[in-house]
C-alpha positions in Angstrom: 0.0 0.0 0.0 1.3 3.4 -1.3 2.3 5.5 1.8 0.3 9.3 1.6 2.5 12.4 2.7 -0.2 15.2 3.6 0.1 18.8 4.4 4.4 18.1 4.3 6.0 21.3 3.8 9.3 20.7 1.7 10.3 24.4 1.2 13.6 24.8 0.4 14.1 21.0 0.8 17.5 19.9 -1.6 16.1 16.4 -3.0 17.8 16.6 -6.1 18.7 13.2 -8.0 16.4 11.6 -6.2 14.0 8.6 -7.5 10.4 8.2 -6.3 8.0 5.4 -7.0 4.4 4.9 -6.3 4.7 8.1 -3.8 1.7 10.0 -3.3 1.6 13.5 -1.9 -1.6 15.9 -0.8 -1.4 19.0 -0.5 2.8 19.5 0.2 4.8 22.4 -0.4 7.8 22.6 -2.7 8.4 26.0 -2.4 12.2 26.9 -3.8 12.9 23.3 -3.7 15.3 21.7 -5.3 14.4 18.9 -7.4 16.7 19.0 -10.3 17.0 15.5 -11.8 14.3 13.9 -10.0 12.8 10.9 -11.2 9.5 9.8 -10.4 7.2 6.9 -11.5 3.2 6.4 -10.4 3.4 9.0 -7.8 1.0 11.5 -7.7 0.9 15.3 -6.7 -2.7 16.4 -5.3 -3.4 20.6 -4.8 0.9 20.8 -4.3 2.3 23.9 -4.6 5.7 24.2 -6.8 6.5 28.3 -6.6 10.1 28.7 -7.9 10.5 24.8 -7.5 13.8 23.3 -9.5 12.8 20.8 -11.4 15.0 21.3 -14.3 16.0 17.7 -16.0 13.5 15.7 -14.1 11.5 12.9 -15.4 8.3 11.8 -15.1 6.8 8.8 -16.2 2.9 7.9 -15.3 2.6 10.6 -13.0 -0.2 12.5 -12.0 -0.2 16.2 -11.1 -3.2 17.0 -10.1 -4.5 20.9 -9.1 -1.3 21.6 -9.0 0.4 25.1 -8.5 3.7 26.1 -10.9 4.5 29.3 -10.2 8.0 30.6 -11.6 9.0 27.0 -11.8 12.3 25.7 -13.3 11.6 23.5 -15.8 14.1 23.3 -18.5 14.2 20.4 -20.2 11.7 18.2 -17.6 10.0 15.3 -19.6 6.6 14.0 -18.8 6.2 10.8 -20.3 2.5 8.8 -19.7 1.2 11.6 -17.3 -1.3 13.7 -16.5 -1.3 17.4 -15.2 -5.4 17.6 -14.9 -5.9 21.3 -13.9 -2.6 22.2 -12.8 -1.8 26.1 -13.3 1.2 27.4 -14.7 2.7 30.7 -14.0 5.4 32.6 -15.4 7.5 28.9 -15.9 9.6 29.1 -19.2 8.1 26.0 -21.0 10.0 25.6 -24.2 12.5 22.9 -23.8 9.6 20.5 -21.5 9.1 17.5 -23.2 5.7 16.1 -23.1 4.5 12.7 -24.4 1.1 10.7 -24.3 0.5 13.2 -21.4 -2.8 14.7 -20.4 -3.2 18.4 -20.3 -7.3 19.1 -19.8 -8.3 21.9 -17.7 -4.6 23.0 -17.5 -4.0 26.8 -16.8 -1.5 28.1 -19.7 -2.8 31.4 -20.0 0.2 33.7 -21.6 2.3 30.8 -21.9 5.7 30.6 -23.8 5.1 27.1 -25.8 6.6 28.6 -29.4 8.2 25.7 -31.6 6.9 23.2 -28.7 5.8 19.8 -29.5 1.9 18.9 -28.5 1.3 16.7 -30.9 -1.6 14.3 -30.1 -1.8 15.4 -26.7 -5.1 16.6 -24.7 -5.5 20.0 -24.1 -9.5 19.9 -23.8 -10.9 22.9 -21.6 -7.4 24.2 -21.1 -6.9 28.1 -20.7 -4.3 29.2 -23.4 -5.4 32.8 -23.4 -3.1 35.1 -24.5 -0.6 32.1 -25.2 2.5 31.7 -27.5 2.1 29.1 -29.6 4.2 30.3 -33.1 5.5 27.7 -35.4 4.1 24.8 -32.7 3.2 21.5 -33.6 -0.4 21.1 -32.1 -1.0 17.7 -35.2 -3.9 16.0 -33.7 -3.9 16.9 -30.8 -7.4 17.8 -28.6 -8.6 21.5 -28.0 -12.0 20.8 -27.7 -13.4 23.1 -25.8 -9.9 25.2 -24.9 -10.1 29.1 -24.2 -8.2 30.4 -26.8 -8.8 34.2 -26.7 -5.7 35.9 -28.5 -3.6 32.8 -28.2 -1.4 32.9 -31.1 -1.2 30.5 -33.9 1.5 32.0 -36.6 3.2 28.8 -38.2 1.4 26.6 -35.8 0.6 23.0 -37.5 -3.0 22.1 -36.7 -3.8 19.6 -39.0 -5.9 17.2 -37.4 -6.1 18.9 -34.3 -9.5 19.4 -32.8 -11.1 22.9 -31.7 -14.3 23.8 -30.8 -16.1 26.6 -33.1 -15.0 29.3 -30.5 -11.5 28.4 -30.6 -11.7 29.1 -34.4 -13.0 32.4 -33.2 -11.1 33.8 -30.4 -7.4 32.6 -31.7 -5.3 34.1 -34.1 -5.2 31.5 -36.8 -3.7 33.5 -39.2 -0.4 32.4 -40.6 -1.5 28.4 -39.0 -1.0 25.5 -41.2 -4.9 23.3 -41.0 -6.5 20.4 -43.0 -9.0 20.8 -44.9 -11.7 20.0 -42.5 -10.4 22.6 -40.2 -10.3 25.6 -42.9 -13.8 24.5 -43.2 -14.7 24.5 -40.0 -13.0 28.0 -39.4 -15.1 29.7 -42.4 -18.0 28.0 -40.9 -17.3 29.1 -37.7 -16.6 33.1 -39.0 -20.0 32.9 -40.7 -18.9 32.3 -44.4 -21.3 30.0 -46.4 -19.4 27.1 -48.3 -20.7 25.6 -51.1 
């Protein structure tokens, strides 16, 4: 039986290197820790709170974040492989060089994010909040937006073919410049009130 560390305060804690398995955590604060290289596996992170955390070169595999607070966050070049980060919030965390894979980002709070030339392909973004977001030149290929908040989240060079976005999302972002599929274009003419015939 996994063990449950609750209400833990880790603040300036220096775990770094470190490999956890199966851990779960609830409500723990990583405040200025340093995590760099951690590795985890199955744990999961319930309403934790990671404000100017280092988690630079960790790795995640099958890990759950959950409600989780990232706020000024080091996390250059941290993978998550097989996770989820189900209405985590991000804030002010340079996100570039994070590697995400098969990982699940609905209801996740990206709002003026720095994701240009990142790779979401065929990940779940559904209800996420990407207002005011950088997204130029990313690679968003099949990957869910149903139902994201999009409003002035930017597009240029983006590749969305395949991806998924609900009518507003055709509104409120700036597609312009985005590479779609056909089903998309039509979609976004629908969407902007043009008939097509």
């Amino acid at each position: 039986m996994d063990i449950i560390e609750a209400d833990e305060d880790y603040s300036d804690a220096v775990l770094a290197g470190q490999r956890w398995e199966g851990r779960s955590f609830v409500r723990c604060d990583f405040t200025e820790a340093d995590l760099r290289g951690l590795v985890t596996s199955g744990c999961t992170f319930t309403d934790c709170r990671f404000d100017r955390t280092d988690l630079g070169d960790s790795a995640h595999t099958a890990t759950a974040f959950r409600s989780c607070r990232f706020d000024r966050a080091v996390l250059a070049s941290a993978s998550f492989r097989a996770c989820t980060l189900l209405g985590s919030t991000f804030v002010d965390c340079a996100l570039r060089s994070v590697s995400l894979e098969e990982t699940d980002l609905t209801l996740v709070g990206l709002s003026q994010a720095l994701l240009r030339k990142a790779s979401l392909k065929g990940l779940r973004l559904r209800e996420a909040n990407l207002e005011n977001a950088d997204l130029r030149d990313a690679d968003l290929r099949d990957a869910d937006l149903t139902g994201a908040r999009l409003r002035d989240c930017r597009f240029d060079g983006a590749d969305l073919r395949g991806a998924r976005l609900s009518a507003d999302g055709l509104v409120a972002g700036a597609l312009r410049g985005a590479r779609v599929d056909l089903e998309t274009a039509v979609a976004f003419a629908a969407a902007h009130g043009l008939r097509v015939d």
